[in-house]
DSSP file (Angstrom, degrees, kcal/mol; ACC not computed):
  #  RESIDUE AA STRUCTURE BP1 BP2  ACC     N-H-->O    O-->H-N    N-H-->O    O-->H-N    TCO  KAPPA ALPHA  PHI   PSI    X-CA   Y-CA   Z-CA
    1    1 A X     >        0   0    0      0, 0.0     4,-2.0     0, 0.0     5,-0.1   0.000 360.0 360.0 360.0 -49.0   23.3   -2.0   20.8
    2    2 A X  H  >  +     0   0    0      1,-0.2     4,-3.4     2,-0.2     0, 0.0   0.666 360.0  63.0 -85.0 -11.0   24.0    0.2   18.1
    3    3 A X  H  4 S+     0   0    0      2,-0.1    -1,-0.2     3,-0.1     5,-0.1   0.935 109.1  41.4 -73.5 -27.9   24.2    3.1   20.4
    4    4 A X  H >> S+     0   0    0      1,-0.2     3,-4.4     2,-0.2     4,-1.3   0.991 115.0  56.3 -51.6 -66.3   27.3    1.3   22.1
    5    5 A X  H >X S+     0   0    0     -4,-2.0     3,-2.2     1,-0.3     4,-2.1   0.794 105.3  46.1   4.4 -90.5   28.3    0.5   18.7
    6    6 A X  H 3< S+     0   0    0     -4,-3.4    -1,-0.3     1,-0.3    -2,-0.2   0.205 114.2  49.1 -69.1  22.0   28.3    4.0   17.5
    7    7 A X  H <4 S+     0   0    0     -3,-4.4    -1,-0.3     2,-0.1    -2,-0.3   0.546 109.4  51.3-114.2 -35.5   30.3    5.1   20.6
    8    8 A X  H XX S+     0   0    0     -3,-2.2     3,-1.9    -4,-1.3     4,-1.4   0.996 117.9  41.8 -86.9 -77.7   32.8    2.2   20.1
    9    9 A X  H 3X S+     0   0    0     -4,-2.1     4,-4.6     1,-0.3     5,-0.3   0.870 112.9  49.0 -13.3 -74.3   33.1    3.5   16.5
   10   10 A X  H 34 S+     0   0    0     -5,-0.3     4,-0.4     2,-0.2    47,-0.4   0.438 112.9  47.6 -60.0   6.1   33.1    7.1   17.3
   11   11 A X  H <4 S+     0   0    0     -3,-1.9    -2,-0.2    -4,-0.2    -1,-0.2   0.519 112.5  62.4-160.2 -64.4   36.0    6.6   20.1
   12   12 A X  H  < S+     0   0    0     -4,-1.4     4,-0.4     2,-0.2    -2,-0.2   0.687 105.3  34.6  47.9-108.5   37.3    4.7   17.2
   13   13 A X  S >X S+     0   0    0     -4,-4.6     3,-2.8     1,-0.2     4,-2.6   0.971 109.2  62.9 -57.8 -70.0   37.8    7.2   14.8
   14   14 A X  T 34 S+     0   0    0      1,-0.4     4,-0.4    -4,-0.4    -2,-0.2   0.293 108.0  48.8 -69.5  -5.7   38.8   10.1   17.2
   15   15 A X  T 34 S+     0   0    0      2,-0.1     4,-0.4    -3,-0.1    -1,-0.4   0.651 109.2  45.5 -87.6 -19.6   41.8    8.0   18.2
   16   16 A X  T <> S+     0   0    0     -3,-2.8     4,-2.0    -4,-0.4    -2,-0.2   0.777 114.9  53.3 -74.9 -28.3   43.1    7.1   14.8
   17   17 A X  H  X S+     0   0    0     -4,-2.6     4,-0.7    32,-0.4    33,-0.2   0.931 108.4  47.3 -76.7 -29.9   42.5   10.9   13.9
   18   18 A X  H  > S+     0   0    0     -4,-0.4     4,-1.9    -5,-0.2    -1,-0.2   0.605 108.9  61.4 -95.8   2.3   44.5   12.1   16.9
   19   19 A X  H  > S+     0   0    0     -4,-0.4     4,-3.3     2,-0.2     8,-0.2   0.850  91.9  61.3 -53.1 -54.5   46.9    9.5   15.6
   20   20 A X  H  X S+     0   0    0     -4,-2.0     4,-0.5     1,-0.2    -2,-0.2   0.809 106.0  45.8 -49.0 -31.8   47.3   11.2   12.5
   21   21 A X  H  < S+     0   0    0     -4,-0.7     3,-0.3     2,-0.2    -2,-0.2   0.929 118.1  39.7 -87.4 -35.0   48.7   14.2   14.3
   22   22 A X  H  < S+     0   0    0     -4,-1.9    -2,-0.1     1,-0.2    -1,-0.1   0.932 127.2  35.4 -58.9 -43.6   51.4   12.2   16.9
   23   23 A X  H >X S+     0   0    0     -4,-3.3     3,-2.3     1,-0.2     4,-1.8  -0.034  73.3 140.2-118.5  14.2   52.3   10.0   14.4
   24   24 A X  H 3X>S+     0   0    0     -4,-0.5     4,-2.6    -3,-0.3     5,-0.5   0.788  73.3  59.0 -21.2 -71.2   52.3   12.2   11.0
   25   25 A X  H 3>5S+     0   0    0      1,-0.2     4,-5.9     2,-0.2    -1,-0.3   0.894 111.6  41.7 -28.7 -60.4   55.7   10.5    9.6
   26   26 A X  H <>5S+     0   0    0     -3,-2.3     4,-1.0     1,-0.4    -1,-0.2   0.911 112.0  49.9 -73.8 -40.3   54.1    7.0    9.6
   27   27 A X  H ><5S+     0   0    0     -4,-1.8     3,-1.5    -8,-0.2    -1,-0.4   0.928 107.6  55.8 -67.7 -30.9   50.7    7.7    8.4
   28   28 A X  H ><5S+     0   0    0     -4,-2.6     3,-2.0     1,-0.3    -2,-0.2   0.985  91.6  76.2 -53.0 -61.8   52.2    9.7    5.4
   29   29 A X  H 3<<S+     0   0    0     -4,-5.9    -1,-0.3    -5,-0.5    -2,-0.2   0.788  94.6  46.8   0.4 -63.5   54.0    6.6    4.6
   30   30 A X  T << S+     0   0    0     -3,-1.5    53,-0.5    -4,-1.0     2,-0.4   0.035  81.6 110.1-107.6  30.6   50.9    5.0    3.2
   31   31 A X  S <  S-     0   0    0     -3,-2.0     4,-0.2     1,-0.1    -1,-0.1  -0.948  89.1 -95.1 -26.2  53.2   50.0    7.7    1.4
   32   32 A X    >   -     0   0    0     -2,-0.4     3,-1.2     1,-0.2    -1,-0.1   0.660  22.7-134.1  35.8 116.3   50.5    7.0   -2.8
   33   33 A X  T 3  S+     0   0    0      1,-0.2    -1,-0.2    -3,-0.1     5,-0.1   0.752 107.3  60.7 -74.8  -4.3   54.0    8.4   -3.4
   34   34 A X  T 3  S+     0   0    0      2,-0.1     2,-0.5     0, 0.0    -1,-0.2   0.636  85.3  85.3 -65.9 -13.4   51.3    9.9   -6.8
   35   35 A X  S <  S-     0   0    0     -3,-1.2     3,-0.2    -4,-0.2    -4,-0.1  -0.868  82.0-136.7-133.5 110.0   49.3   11.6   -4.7
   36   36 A X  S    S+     0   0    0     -2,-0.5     5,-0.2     1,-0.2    -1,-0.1  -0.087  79.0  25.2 -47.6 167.0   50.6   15.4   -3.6
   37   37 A X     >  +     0   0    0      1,-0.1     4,-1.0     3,-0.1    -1,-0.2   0.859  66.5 171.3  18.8  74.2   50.7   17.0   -0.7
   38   38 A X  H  > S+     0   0    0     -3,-0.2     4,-1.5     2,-0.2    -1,-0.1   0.752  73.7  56.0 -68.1 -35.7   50.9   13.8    1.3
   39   39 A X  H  > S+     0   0    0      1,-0.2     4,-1.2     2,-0.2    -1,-0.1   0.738 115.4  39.2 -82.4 -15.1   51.7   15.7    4.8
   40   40 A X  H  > S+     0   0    0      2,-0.2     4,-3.2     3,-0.1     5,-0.3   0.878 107.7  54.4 -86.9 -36.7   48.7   17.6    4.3
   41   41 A X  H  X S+     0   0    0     -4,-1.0     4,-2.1     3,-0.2    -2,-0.2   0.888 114.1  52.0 -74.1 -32.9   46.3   14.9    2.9
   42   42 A X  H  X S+     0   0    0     -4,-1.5     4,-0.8     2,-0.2     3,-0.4   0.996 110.9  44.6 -53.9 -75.0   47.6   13.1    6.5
   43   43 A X  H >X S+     0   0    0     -4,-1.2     4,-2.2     1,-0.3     3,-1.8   0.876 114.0  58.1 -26.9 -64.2   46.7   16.4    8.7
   44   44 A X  H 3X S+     0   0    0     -4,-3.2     4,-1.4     1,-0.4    -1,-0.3   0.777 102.8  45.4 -70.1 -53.4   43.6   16.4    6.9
   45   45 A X  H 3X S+     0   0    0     -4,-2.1     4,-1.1    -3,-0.4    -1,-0.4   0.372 104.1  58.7 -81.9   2.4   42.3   13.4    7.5
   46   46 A X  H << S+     0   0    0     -3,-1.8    -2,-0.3    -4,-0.8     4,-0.3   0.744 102.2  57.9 -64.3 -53.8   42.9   13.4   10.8
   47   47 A X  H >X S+     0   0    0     -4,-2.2     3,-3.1     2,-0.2     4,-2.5   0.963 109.8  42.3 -20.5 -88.1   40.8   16.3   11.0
   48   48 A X  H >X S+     0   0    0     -4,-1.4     4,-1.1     1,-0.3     3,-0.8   0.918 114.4  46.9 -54.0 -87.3   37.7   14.7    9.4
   49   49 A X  H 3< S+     0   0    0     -4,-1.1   -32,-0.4     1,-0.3    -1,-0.3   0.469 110.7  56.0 -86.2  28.4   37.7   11.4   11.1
   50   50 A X  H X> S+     0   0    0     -3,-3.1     4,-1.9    -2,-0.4     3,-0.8   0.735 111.1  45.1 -86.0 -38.8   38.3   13.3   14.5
   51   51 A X  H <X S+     0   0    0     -4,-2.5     4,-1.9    -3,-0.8    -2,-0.2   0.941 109.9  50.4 -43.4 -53.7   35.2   15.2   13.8
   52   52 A X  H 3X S+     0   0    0     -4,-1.1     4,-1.6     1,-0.2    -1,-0.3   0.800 111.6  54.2 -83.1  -5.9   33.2   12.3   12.8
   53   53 A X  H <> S+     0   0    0     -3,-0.8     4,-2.1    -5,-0.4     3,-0.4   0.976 109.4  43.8 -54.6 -60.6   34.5   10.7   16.1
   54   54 A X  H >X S+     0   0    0     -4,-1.9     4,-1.7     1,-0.2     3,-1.2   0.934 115.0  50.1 -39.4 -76.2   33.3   13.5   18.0
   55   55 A X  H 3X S+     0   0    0     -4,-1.9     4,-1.8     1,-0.3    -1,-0.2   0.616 110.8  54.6 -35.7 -46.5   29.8   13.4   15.8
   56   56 A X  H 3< S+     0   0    0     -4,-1.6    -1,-0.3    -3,-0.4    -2,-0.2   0.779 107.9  43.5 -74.1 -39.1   29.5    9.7   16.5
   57   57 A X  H << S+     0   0    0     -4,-2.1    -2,-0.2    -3,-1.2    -3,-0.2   0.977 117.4  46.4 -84.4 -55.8   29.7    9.7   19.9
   58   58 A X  H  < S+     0   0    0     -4,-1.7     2,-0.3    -5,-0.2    -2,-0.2   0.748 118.6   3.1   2.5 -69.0   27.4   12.7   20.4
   59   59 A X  S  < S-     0   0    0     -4,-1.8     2,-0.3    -5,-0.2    -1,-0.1  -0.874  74.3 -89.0-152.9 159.4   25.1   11.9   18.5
   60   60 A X        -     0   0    0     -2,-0.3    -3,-0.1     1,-0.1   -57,-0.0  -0.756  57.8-104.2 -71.3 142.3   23.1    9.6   16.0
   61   61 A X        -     0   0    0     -2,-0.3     2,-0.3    -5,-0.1     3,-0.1   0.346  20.1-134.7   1.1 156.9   24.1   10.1   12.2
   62   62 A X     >  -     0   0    0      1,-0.3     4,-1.0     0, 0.0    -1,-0.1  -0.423  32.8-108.3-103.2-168.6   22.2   11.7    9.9
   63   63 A X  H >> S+     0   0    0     -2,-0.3     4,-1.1     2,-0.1     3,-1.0   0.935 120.8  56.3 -83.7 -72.7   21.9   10.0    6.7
   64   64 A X  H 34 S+     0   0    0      1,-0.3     5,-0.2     2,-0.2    -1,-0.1   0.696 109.1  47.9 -17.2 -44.8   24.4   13.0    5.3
   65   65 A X  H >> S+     0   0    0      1,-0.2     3,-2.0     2,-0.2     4,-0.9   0.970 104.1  53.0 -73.9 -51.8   26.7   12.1    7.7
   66   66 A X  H <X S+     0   0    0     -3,-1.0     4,-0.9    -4,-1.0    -2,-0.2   0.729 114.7  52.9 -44.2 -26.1   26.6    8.2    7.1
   67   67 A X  H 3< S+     0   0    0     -4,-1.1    -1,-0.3     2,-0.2    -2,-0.2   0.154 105.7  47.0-105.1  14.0   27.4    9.4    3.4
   68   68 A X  H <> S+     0   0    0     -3,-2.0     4,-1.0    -5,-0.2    -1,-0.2   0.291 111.9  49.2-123.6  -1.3   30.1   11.4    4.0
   69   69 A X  H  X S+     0   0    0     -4,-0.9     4,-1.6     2,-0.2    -2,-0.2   0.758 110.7  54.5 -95.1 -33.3   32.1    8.8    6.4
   70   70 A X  H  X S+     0   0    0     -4,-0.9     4,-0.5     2,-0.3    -3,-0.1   0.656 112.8  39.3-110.5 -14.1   31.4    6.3    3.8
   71   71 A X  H >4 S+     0   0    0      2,-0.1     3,-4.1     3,-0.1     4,-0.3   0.703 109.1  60.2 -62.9 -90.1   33.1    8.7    1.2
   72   72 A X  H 3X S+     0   0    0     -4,-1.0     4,-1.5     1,-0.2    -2,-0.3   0.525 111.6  44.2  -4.4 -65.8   35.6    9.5    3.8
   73   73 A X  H 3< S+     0   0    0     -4,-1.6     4,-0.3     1,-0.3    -1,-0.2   0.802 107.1  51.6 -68.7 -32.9   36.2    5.7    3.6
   74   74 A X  T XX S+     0   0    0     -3,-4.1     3,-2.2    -4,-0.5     4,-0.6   0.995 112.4  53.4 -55.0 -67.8   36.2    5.1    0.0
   75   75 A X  T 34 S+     0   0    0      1,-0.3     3,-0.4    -4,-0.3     4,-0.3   0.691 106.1  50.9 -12.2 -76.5   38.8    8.1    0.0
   76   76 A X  T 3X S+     0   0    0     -4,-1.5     4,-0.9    -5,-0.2    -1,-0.3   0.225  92.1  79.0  -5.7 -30.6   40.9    6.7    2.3
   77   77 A X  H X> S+     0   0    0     -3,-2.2     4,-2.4    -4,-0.3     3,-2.0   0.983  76.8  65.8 -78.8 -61.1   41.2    3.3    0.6
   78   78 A X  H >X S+     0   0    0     -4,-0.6     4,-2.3    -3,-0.4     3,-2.2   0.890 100.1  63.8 -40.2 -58.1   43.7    3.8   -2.1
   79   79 A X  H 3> S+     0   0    0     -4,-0.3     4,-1.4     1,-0.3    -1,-0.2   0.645 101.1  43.6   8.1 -76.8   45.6    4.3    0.9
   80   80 A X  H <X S+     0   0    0     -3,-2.0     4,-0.9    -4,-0.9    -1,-0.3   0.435 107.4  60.6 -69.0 -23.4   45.3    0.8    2.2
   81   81 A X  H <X S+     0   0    0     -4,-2.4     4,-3.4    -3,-2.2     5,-0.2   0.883 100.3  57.5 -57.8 -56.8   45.8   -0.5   -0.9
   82   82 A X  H  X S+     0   0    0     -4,-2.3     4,-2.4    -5,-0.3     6,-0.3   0.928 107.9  42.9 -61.4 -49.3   49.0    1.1   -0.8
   83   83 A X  H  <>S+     0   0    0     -4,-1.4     5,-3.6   -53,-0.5    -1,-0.2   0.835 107.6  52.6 -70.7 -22.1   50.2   -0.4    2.0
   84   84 A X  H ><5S+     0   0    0     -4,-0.9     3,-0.6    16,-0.2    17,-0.2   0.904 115.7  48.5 -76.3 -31.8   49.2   -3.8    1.6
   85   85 A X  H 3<5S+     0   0    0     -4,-3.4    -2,-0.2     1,-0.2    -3,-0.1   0.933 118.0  40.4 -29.4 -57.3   51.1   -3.5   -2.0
   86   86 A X  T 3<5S-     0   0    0     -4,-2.4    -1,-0.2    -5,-0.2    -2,-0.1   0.197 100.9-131.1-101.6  30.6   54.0   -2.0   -0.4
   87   87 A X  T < 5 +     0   0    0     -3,-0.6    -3,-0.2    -5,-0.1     2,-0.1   0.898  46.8 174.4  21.9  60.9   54.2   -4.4    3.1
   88   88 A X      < -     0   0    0     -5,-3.6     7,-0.3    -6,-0.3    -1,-0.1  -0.583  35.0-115.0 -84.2 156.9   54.5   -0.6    4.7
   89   89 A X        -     0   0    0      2,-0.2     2,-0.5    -2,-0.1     5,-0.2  -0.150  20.7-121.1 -78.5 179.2   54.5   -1.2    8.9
   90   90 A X  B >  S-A   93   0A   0      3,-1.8     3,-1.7     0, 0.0     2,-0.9  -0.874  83.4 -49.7-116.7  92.5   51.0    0.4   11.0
   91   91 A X  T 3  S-     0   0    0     -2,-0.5    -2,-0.2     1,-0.2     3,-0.0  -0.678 123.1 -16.0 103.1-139.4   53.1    2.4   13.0
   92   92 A X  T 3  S+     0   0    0     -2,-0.9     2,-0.7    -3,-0.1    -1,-0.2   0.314 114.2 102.5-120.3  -9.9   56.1    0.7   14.6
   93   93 A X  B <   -A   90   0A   0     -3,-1.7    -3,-1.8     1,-0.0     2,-0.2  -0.757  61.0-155.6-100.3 111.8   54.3   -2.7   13.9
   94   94 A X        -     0   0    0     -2,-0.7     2,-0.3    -5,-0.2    -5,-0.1  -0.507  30.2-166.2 -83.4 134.5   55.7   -4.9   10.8
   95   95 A X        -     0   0    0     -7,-0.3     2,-0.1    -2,-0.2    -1,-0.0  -0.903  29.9 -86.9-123.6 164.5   52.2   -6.7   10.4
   96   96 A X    >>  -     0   0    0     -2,-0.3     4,-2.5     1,-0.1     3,-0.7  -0.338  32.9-126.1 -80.6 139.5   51.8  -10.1    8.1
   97   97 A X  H 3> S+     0   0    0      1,-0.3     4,-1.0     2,-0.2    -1,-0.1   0.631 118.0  54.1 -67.3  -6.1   51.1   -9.0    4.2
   98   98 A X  H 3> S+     0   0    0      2,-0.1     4,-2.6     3,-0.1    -1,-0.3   0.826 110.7  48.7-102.7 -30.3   47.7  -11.6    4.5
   99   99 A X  H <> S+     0   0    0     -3,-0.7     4,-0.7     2,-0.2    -2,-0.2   0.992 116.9  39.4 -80.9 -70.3   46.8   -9.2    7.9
  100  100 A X  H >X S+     0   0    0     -4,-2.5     3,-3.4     1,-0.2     4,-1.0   0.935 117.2  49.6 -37.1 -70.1   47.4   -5.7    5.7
  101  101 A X  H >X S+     0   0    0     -4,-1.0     3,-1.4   -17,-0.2     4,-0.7   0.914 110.6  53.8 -21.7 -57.5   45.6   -7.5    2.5
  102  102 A X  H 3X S+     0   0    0     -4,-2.6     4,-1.2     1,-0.3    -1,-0.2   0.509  98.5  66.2 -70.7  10.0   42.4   -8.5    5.3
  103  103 A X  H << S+     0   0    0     -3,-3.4    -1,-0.3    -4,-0.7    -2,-0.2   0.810  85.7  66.7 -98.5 -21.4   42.3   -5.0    6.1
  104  104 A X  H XX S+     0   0    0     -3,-1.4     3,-1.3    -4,-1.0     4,-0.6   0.954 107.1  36.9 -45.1 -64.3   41.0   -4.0    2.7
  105  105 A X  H 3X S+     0   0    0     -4,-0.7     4,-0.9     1,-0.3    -1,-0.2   0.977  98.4  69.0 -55.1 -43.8   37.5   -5.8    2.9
  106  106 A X  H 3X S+     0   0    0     -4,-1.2     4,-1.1     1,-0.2    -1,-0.3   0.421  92.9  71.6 -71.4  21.6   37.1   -5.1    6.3
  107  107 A X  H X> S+     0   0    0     -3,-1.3     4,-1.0     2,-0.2     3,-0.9   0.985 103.6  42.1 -13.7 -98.7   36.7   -1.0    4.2
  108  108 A X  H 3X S+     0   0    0     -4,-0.6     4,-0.6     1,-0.3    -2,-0.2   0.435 112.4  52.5 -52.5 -15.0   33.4   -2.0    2.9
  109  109 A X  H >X S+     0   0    0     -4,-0.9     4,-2.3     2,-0.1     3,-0.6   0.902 105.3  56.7-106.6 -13.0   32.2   -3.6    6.2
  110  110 A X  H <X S+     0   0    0     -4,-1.1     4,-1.5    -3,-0.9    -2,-0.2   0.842 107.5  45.7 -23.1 -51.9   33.0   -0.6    8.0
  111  111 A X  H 3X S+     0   0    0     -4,-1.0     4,-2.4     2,-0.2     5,-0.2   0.816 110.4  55.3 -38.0 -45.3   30.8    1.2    5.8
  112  112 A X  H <X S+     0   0    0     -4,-0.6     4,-1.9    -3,-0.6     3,-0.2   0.965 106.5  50.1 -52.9 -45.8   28.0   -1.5    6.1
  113  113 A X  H  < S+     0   0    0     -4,-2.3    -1,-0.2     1,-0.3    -2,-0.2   0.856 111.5  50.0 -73.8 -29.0   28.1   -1.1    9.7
  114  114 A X  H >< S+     0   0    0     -4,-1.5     3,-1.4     1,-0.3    -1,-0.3   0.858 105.4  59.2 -71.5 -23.9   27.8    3.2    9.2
  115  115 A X  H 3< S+     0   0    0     -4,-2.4     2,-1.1     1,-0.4    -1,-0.3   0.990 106.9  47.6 -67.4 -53.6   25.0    2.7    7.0
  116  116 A X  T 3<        0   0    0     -4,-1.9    -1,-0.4     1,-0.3    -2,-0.2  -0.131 360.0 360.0-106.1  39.5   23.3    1.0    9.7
  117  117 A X    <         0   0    0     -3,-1.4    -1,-0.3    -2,-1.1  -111,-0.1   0.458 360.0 360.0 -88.4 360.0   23.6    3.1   12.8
């Protein structure tokens, strides 16, 4: 179960990262207009969670690894913040401010669930 899991996951990631690269404009969007070099910090994080896609599917975690996705996520968050603040679309898709808002916790159980692969 938790190998599927960490295949689902890792599968997952490695589309949202190659997301980053198709869709560059949108993800910057929700980016913190505070926050510099937004087109890069986009790029960039596409980067990292295609890698830990790659990594996921591969392979089990290390502990190191689980800790550096669950940065990665933390990281990431202000992000999500911003966009449920700022009713920014995912994409092409105007989604409901209570659906952006519900996306926040589900952060921290993403994390839960890397801890525990």
């Amino acid at each position: 179960m938790r190998q599927l899991l960490r295949i689902i996951i890792g599968i997952a990631f490695s589309i949202i990262g190659l997301l980053h690269f198709k869709n560059e404009e949108s993800f910057r969007n929700i980016v913190p207009d505070y926050l510099p070099f937004r087109k890069a910090a986009v790029l960039i994080t596409g980067v990292f969670e295609i890698v830990f896609g790659i990594v996921l599917i591969s392979k089990r975690p290390s502990l190191c690894l689980k800790r550096g996705i669950n940065a990665f996520l933390l990281a990431v968050l202000p992000a999500n913040i911003y966009m449920a603040q700022h009713n920014i679309p995912l994409g092409d898709k105007k989604l409901p401010k209570w659906a952006l808002y519900s996306r926040l916790p589900l952060q921290f159980v993403m994390m839960r669930v890397i801890h525990k692969l």
